[in-house]
N, C-alpha and C positions, 0 to 999 in steps of 0.2 A: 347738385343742389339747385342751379340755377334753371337747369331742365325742368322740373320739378314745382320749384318758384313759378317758371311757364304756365304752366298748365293751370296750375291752382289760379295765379290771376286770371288767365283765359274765361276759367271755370266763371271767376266773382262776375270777371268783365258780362259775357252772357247774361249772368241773371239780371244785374243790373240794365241793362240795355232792355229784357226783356220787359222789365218794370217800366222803361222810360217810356217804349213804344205804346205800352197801354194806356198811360197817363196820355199821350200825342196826341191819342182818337177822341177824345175828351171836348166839345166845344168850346166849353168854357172851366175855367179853376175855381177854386175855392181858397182861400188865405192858405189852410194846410197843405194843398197838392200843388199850389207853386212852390213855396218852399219846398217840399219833397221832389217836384221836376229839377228845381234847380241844384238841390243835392245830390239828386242822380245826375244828373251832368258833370258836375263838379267829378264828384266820383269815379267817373268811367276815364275822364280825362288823367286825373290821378294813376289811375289802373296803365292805361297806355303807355304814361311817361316810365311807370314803373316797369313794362314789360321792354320797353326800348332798353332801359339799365340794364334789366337782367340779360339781356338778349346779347349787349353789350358784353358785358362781363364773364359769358361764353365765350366771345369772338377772341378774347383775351388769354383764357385759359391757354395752358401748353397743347399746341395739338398732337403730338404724339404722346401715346399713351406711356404711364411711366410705370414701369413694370419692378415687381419685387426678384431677388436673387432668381429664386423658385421659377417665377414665370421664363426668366432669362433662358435658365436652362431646359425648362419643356421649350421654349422655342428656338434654341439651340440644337436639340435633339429632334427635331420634326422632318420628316424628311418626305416630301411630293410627290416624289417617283414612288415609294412603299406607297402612301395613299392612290394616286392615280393607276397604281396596276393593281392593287385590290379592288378598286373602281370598275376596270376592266373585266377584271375574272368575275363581277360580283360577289364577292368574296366581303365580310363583316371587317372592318377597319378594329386594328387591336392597337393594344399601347396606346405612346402621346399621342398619335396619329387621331386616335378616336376619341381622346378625350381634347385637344385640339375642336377639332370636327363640332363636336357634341357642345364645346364652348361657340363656336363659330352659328350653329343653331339658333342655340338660346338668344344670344344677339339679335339672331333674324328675328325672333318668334317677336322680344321686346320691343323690335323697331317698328313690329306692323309690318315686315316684307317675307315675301314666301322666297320660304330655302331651296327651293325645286327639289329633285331626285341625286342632285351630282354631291359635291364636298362643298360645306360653307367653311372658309376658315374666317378667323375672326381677326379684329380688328388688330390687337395689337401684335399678330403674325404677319401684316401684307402694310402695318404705317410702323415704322419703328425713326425716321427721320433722320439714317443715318445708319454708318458702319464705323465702329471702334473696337482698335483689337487692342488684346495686350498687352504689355509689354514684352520683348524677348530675355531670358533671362543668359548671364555669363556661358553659359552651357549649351544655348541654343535654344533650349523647351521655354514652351510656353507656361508664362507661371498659372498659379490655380490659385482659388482659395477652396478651403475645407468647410463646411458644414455637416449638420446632421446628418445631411441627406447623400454626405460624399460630396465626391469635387466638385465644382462648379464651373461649367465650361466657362472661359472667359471671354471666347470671341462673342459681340454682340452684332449680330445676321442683321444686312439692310432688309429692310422690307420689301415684300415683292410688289408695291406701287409708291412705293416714296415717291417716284421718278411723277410720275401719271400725277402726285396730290399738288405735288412744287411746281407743275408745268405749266399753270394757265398764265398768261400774261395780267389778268385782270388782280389773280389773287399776288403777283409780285411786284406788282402797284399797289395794292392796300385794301383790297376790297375785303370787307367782312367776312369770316371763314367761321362754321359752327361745327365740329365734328361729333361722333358720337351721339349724334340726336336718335331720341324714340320717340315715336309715333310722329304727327304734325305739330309744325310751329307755327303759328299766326303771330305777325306782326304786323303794328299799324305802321299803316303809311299816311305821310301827310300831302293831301292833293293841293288844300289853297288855304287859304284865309284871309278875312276883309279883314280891309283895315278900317280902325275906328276912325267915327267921324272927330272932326277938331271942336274941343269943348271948353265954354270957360271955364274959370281957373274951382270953382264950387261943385260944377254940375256932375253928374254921373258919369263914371266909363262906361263905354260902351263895348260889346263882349267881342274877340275878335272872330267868332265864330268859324274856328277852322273846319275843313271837310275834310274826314279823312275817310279811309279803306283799310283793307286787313291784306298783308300781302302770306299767301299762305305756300309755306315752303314742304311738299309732301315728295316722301321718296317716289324716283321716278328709276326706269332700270335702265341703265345706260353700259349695252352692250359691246364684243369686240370677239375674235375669233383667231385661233391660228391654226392651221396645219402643221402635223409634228409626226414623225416617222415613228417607226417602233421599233427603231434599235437607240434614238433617241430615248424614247422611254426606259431604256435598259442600262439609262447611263446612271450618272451621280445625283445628288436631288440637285446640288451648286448647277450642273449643267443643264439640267431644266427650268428652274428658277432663272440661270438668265434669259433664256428663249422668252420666257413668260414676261418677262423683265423689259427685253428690247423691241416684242413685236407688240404684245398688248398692249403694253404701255401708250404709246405715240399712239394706235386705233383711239381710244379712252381719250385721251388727253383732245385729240383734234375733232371728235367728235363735240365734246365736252365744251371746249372754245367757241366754237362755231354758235353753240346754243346760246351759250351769255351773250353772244351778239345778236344772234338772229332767229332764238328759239320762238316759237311757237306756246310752248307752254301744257300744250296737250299730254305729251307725253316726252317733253323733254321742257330744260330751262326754258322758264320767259324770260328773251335778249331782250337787249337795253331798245334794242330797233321799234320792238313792237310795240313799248311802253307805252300805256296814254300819257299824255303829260309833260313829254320830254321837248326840249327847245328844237325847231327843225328849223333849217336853212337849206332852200329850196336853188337849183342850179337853172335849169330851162326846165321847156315843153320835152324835148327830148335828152336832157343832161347839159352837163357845161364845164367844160375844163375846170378845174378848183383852182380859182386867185386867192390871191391876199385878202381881198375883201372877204369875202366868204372865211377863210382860215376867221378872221377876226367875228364875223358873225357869230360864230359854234360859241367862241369867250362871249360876247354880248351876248345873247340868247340866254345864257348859266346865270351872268352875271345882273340881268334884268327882271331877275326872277328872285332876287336879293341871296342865290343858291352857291354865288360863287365861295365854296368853303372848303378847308381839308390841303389837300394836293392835289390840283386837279392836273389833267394830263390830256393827250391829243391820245389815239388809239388808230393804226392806219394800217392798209396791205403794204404790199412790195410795190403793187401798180405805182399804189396812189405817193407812195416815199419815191420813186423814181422820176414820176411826175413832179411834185415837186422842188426836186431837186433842182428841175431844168426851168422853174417857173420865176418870174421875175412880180417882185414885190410890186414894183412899178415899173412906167414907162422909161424909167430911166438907163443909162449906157448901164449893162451885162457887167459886174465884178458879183465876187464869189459871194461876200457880204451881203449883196442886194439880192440872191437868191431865196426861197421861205425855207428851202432847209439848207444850209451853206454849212459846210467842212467849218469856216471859221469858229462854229457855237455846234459842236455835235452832240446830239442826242437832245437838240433844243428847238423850235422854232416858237416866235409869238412871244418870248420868255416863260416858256410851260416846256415840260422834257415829253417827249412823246416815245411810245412804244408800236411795234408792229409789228402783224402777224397773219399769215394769208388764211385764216381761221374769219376774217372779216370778206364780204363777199367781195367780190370783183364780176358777179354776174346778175348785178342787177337790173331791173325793168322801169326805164321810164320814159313812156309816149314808142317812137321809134328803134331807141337803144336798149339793146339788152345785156350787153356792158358796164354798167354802171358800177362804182366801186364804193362804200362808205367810209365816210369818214367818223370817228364822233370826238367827241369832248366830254369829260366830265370828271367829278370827284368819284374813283373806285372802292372811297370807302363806304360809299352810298348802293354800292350792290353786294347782295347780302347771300351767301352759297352755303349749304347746310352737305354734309353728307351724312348715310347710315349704314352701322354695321360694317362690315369687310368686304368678302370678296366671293360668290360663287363661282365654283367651274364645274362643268361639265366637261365628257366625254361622248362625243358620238361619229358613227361609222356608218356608213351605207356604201354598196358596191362597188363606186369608185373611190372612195379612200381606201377599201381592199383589195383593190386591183393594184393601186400604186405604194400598197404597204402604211397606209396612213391612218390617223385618227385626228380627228376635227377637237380641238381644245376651243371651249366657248365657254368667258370669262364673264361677269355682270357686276357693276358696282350698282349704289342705289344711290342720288343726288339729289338736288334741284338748284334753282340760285331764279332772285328776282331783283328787281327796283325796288328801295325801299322810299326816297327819294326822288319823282320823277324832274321836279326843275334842277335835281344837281347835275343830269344830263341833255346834251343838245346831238345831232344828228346830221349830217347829209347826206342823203343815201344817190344822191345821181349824179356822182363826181365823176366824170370823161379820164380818162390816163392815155389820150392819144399818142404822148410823148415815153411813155415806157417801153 
């Protein structure tokens, strides 16, 4: 519903705007076409606040899909290795398998992403957010319940990316999560706004005339691959799904990471790095060890931009946590307290909990050093990650995976993630870790 809500505001938003822009070119008004400018203004802003709610109110929803009895059991019964060696023989997928498949499609078709040639399986077969079995009974068997439709298997199967959806750092800090999205979302973002000038106590407000942007979250294919034998293939679907499970996973998830930090945007997330707008705290001409001063910059920088809001957090590598393990707040005599991350307050420095993950660079470029590691700061509920649809896989072979008896498993999910917020975050991206 709130998907849906999207778009149609989108839709109003557009016209609207498009109305405004015409009236802009306009030299001069008339009593009726100010009124009507300033009603389209009014209106578009409306529109925005309202797409922030709904967008909101997405981010809220349960993300794991919640399935009926029925579903339970088609994907209780679905089994990988049948798909993946009908794949093989090019051979037409029969049973759940294909009607599985055939749902995993339509998903793509709705998202706007192409299903390629391999198996799409769908969404609520690869996010299930968990494994529950159930109970044993006096006897040993597993109990059932009866329907229509006969038993009802009762184990309910992890997903084959739960692992891959729960593994970003940012999203288990708080950052904004939309699943299930089709086609594009645009959301506004807000860049600035003046503030009114000071008036007496009769005279008019003045408008604070925010500037904003549309940050637009479109499926992007976010790739990963394994190699997998063919007596593998011959096994149980349980012992292929974990393979799929422990190697794709961790590819996805560390590529995934990387991007929220320091994506580009093209064809992968726009990271917090590259945002316009975000607060920067500058080290040297060629880097600079990261002090105290600086740690407290990244908080000022947020907090001077009136953005200090939410839970905000520090965000670091292994270098730069090492580093300042050994870093002395001040000049003062070396105990463990005076340290900026010290044993005494763990998982704290600054009074803010910080998290880390070597998905943030430590090969950064500045002047001389190409070393550099970043640090940031910010509120994670101000970056916004969409995903669509489930999960394609392919199968593919060429001479040397038949020379060594192999076949290439090449997995695809469809993502994005952006700022929606750029003063809730700050930056330093030429922080030195000599001491790591």
């Amino acid at each position: 519903m709130n998907a849906q809500k999207i778009r149609e505001l989108n839709e109003k938003r557009g016209a609207a705007y498009k109305d405004l822009v015409a009236l802009s070119d306009k030299t001069s008004f008339t009593a009726d076409e100010t009124t009507r400018y300033n009603g389209l203004e009014t209106e578009i802003r409306g529109i925005d606040e309202a797409l922030v709610r709904n967008a909101t109110a997405m981010s809220l929803a349960r993300p794991e899909p919640v399935l009926t009895s029925g579903e339970e059991r088609d994907v209780a019964r679905f089994d990988i290795g049948t798909a993946l060696r009908s794949l093989i023989a090019n051979k037409a997928l029969t049973g759940i398998e294909r009607e599985l498949v055939d749902e995993g499609q339509k998903e793509a078709r709705s998202a706007g992403i192409s299903s390629g040639s391999g198996l799409t399986l769908p969404r609520m077969l690869v996010r299930r957010g968990g494994e529950a079995r159930a109970a044993m009974s006096a006897t040993g068997t597993t109990s059932v319940t009866l329907d229509q439709g006969g038993m009802t298997i009762a184990t309910n199967k992890q997903g084959l990316l739960d692992d891959f959806y729960n593994s970003s750092i940012l999203r288990v800090n708080g950052a904004t999560v939309l699943e299930g999205l089709v086609g594009n979302l645009d959301i506004p973002r807000l860049l600035k706004a003046t503030d009114p000038a000071k008036k007496t106590e009769n005279a008019a407000a003045d408008s604070a005339n925010p500037t904003t942007s549309m940050l637009s979250l479109v499926p992007k294919r976010l790739p990963a691959y394994v190699d997998i034998g063919e007596q593998l293939l011959n096994q149980s679907s349980s012992a292929i799904e974990t393979v799929i499970r422990r190697n794709l996973t961790a590819q996805l998830s560390s590529i995934q990471e990387k991007a929220f930090f320091h994506g580009g945007g093209t064809s992968e997330a726009n990271g917090i790095a590259g945002t316009s707008g975000i607060g920067s705290v500058v080290g040297g001409t060629n880097g600079l060890a990261p002090t105290w001063s600086q740690v407290v910059s990244l908080e000022s920088k947020v907090d001077q931009a009136n953005a200090l809001l939410g839970v905000p957090r520090y965000f670091i590598n292994g270098k730069t946590k090492a580093q300042l393990k050994t870093t002395l707040k001040n000049s003062a005599t070396g105990t463990d307290s005076n340290y900026i991350i010290s044993d005494m307050n763990p998982g704290i420095f600054n009074g803010y909990q910080y998290a880390y993950t070597n998905a943030i660079s430590s090969a950064l470029t500045k002047g001389s050093a190409s070393t550099c590691s970043a640090i940031f700061f910010g509120n994670p509920a101000d970056y916004w990650i969409g995903y669509w649809g489930g999960l394609t896989l392919e199968i593919l072979r060429d001479s040397s995976n038949a020379i060594t008896g192999q076949y290439r498993l090449a997995a695809a999910v469809y993502y994005d993630g952006g700022v929606v917020r750029a003063q809730s975050f700050s930056a330093m991206l030429d922080a030195l870790t000599p001491n790591a």
